[in-house]
C-alpha positions in Angstrom: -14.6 -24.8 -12.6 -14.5 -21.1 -14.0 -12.4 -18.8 -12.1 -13.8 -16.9 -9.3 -15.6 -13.6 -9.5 -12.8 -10.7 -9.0 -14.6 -7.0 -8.5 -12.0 -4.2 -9.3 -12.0 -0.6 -10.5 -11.2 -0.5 -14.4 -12.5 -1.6 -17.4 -11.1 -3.2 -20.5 -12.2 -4.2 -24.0 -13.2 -8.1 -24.8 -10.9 -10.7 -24.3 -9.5 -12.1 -27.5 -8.9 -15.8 -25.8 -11.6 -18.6 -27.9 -14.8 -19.3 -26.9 -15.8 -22.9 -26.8 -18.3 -23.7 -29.8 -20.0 -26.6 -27.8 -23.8 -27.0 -28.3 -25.7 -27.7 -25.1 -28.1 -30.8 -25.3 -31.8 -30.8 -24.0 -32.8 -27.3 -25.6 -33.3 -25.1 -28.3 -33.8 -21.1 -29.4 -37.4 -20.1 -28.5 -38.3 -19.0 -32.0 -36.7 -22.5 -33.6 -39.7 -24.0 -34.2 -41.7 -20.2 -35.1 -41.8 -20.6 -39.1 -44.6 -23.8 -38.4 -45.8 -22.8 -35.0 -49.5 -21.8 -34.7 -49.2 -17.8 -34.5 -52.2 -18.3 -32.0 -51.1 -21.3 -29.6 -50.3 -20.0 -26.3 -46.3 -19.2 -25.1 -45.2 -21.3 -22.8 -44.4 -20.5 -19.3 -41.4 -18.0 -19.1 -38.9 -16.6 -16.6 -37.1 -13.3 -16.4 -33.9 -12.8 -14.1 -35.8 -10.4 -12.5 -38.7 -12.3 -11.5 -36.4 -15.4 -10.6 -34.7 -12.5 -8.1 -38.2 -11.9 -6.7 -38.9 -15.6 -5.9 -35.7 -15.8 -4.7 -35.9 -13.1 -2.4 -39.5 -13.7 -1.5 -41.9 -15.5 -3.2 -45.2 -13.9 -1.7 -43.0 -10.7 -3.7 -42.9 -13.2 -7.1 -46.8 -14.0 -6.3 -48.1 -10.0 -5.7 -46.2 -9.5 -9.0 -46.4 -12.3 -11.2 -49.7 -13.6 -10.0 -51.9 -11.0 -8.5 -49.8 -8.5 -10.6 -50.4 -5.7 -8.0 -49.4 -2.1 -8.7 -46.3 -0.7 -7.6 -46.0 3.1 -7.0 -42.9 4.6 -9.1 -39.5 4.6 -6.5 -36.9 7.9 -7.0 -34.1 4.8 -7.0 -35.8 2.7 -10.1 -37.0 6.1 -12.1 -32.7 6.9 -11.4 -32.0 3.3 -12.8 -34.2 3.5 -15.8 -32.9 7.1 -16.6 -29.0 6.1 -16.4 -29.6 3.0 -18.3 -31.3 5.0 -21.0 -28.9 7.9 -21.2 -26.0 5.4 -21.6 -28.0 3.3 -24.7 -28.4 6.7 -26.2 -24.5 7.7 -26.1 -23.9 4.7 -28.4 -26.2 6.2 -31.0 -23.6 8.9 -31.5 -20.2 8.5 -33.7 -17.4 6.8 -31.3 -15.1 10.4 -30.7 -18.7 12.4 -29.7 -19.4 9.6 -26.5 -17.9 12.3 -23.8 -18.7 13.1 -20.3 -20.3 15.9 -21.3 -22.1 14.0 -24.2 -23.9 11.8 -21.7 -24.7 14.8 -18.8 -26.0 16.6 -21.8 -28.3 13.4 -22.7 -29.6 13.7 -19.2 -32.6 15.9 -18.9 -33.7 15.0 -22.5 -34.1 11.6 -21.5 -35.6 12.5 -17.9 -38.6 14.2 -20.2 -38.8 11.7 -22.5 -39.4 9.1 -19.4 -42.3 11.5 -17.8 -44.0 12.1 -21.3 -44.3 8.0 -21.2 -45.0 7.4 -17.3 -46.5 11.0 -16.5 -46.4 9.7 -12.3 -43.1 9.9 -12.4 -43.2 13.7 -12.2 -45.1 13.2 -8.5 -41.5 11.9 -7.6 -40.7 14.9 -5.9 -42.0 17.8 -3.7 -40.4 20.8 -5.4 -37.4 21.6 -7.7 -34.5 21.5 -4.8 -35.4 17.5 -4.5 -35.3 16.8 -8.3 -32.4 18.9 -8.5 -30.5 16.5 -6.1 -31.6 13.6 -7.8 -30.8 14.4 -11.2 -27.5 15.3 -9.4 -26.9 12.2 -8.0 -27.7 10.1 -11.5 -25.2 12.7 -12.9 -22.5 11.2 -10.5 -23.1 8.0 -11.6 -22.5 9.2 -15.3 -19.7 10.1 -14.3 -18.1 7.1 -12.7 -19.2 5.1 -15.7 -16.5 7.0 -17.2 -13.8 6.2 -15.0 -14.6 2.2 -14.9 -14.0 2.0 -19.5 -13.8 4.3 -22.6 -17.0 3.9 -24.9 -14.6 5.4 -27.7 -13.2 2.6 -27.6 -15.9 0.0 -28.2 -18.9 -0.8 -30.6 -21.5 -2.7 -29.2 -23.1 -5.2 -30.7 -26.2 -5.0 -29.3 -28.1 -2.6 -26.7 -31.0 -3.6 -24.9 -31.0 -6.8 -26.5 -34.1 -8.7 -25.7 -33.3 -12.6 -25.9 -35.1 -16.0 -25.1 -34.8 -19.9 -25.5 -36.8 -22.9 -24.5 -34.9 -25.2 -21.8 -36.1 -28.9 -22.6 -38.1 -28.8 -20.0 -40.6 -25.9 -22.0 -39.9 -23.4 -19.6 -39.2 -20.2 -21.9 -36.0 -17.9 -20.8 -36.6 -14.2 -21.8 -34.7 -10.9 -20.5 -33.1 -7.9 -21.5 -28.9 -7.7 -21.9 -28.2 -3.9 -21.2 -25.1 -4.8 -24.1 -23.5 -7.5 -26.3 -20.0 -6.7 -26.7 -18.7 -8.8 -29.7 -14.5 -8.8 -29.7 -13.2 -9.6 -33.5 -12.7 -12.8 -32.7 -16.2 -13.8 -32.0 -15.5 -13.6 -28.0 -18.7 -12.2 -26.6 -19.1 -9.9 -23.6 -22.2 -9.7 -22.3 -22.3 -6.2 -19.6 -24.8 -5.2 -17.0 -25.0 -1.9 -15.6 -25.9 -1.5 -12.1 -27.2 2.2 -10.2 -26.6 0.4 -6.4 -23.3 -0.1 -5.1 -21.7 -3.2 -5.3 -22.8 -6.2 -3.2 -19.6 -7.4 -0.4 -17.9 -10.6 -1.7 -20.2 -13.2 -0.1 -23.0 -11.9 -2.1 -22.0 -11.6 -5.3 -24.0 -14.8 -6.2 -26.7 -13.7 -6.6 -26.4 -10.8 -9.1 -23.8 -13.3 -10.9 -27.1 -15.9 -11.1 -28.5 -13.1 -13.2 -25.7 -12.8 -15.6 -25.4 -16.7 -15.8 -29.4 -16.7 -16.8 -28.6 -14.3 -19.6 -25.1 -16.5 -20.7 -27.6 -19.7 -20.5 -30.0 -18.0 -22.9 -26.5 -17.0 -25.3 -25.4 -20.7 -25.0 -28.9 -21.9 -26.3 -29.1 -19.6 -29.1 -25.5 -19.4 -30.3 -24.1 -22.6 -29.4 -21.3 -20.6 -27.9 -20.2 -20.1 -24.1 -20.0 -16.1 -23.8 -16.3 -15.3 -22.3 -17.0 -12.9 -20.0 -19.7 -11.8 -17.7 -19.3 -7.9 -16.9 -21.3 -5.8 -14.0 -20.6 -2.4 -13.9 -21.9 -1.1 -9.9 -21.6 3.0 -10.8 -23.2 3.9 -7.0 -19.2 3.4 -6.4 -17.4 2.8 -9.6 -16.6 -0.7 -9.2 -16.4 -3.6 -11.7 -17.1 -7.3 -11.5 -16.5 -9.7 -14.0 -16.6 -13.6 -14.0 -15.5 -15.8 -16.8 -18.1 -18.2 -16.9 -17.6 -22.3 -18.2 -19.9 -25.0 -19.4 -20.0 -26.6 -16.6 -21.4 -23.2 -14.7 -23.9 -23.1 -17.4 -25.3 -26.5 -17.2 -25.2 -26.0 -13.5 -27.4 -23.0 -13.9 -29.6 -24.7 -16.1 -30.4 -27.6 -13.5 -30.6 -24.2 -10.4 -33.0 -22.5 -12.9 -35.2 -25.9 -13.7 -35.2 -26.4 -9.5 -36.7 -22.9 -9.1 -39.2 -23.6 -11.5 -40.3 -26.7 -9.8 -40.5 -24.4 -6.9 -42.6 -21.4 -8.0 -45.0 -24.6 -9.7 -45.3 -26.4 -6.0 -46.2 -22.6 -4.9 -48.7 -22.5 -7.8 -50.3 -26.0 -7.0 -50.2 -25.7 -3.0 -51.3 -21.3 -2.6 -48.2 -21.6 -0.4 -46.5 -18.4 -1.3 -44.8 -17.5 2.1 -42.6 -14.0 2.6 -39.2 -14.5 3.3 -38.6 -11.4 5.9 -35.2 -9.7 4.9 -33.4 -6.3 4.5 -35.3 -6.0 1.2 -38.6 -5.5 2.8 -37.4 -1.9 3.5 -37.8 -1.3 -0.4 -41.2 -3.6 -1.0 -44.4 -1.6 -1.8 -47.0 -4.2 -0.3 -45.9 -4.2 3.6 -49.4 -3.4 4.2 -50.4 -6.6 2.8 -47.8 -9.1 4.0 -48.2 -11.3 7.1 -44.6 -10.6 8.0 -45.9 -6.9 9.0 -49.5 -8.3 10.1 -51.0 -7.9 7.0 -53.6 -10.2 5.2 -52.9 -11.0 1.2 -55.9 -10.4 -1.2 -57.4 -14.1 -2.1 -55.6 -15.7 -4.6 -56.6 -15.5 -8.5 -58.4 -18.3 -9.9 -56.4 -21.6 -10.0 -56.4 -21.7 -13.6 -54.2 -18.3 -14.1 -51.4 -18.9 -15.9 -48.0 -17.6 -14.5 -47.8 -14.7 -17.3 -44.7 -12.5 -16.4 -44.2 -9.3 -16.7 -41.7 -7.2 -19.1 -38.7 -7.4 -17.7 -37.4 -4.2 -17.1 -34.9 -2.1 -14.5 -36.8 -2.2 -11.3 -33.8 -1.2 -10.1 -32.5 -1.1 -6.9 -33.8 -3.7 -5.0 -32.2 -6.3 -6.7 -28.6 -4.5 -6.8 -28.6 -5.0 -2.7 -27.4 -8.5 -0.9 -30.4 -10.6 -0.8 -30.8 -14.3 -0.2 -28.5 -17.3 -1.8 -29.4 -19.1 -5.1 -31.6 -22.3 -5.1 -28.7 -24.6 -4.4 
C-alpha cells in the first residue's frame, strides 16, 4: 500500500528515491495509434478530473454540464483561481533569481487584464473599485503564501499546464490539465496541483487525492513510469499535501475510474441523473432548476448526444471543498 497522505507546511524539491519502470497492461497513450488513425473518425468518450468531481458530487451537476452544457455565470472565487494559477505559470517564464514575491504581485494586474480582454464578463464581477480592490487583495495573499510553502529559485519545471491523455482498455479517453511536471535528475517525477481553497480536514482528503491519482494514471499510461510524488499546494492557508502514490493505487484507480464510467453510462441509458444535496449546492449556479430546491430540469437532449466534455479548466473552488467519497 503507498503511505498515507501527510498535509504539512513546507515544501521541498523532488525526491531522488527510483521510480518503478513497470508498464501497466490493458491500455495505451491516446495518440499511439494517431500516425494511421482517420484524422476524421470521432474521439472516443473522455473524462476530465473535473468532470469525474462533478459526477461525484452530483450527477444532475455532471448532466447540466456535460450533457445539457448549461451556462454558468463567472464566480469572484474561480475568476481568483484562474488568475493565481496564471500568474504563477507566468513567474516560470522568467530566469530562476527574477521569480520573487514581488515578481509574482507585480504579474498580478497584467494577468487580471489579460483575463477580461478574453472573458470581457468578468469585469461585471464587481460593483465598484473598493470590491475589486479586496479581491485582487485577497489573490495577492495567496501569492504570498505560495512563497512560504517552496522556493521557485530553486526548481525548473518540466512542464506547465501540461495537457495530457490516454486510452484505458476499455476506450474511455483520460484528458486533463497538470498545473506542473516537476522532473528531479533522476527521472523522479513530481506532478503538483495548486489549489486557491483551504485545505480539506483529514477525512476528506480523498477526494482531491482521486484527482491527482487520475492525472498519475494518465503519467503511468504514457510513460510507463509510476510518478513518485503527488503534490497539492492549498494557498487559502499555506498548507501542503503530498502522497506518494504505488502501482497498486494506480490500478486501483483505474478499476474506481472504469466503475464511474459504467455509472455516468447507466445515467446516460436510464435519464436518471438524480442531485445529490450537499454543502456544495451553496456554490451551484442551477438551484433554480434542481428538484432538490423544487425546481424542474429542462428535457433532456436527444438520446443520441454523445457525452462530449468540456475543456477542463480551474472552476475553482468548488471542488477544493470536502465533497462526497470516491466510487468505492
Amino acid at each position: 500500500m503507498a503511505q498515507a497522505a501527510v498535509a504539512e507546511r513546507t515544501g521541498a524539491d523532488p525526491p531522488g528515491a527510483e521510480g518503478t519502470g513497470t508498464e501497466p497492461a490493458g491500455a495505451q497513450p491516446a495518440g499511439a495509434d494517431a500516425a494511421g488513425a482517420d484524422a476524421s473518425a470521432p474521439r472516443p468518450p473522455s473524462l476530465s478530473p473535473s468532470r469525474a468531481g462533478d459526477f461525484l458530487a452530483c450527477p444532475l451537476l455532471y448532466r447540466f454540464r456535460v450533457i445539457d452544457r448549461l451556462p454558468e455565470p463567472p464566480s469572484s472565487a474561480a475568476a481568483r483561481g484562474t488568475l493565481v494559477h496564471a500568474v504563477l505559470e507566468r513567474l516560470f517564464d522568467s530566469p530562476a533569481a527574477d521569480r520573487t514575491p514581488q515578481a509574482a504581485q507585480a504579474l498580478l494586474e497584467p494577468q487580471w487584464e489579460r483575463l477580461i480582454a478574453e472573458e470581457p464578463e468578468l469585469a461585471g464581477l464587481f460593483d465598484d473599485d473598493e470590491q475589486r480592490s479586496a479581491w485582487l487583495a485577497e489573490a495577492r495573499d495567496m501569492l504570498g503564501r505560495y512563497f512560504t510553502l517552496e522556493d521557485p529559485t530553486r526548481l525548473e519545471p518540466r512542464h506547465r499546464e501540461h495537457a495530457v491523455e490516454a486510452v484505458l482498455e476499455s476506450g474511455l479517453l483520460l484528458r486533463g490539465y497538470i498545473d506542473r511536471l516537476d522532473v528531479a535528475a533522476g527521472g523522479e517525477i513530481r506532478i503538483v496541483d495548486y489549489k486557491t481553497g483551504t485545505a480539506p480536514p483529514e477525512e476528506f482528503e480523498g477526494r482531491a487525492l482521486f484527482q491527482m491519482k487520475f492525472y498519475a494514471v494518465v503519467l503511468w499510461l504514457t510513460q510507463q513510469q509510476v510518478p513518485k510524488l503527488l503534490q497539492l499546494m492549498y494557498l487559502g492557508n499555506g498548507e501542503i499535501v503530498r502522497y506518494a502514490p504505488d502501482e497498486s493505487d494506480l490500478r486501483a484507480t483505474m478499476r474506481k475510474i472504469d466503475a464511474l464510467w459504467q455509472a455516468i453510462e447507466r445515467a446516460r441509458a436510464t435519464g436518471d441523473w438524480r442531485p445529490r444535496p450537499s454543502r456544495l449546492c451553496g456554490w451551484c449556479a442551477h438551484q433554480a432548476i434542481c428538484p432538490a430546491f423544487g425546481g424542474t430540469p429542462p428535457p433532456l437532449p436527444d438520446s443520441g448526444t454523445r457525452l462530449a466534455e468540456e475543456a477542463p479548466g480551474h472552476n475553482g473552488t468548488p471542488a477544493e471543498l470536502p465533497g462526497q467519497p470516491d466510487v468505492p
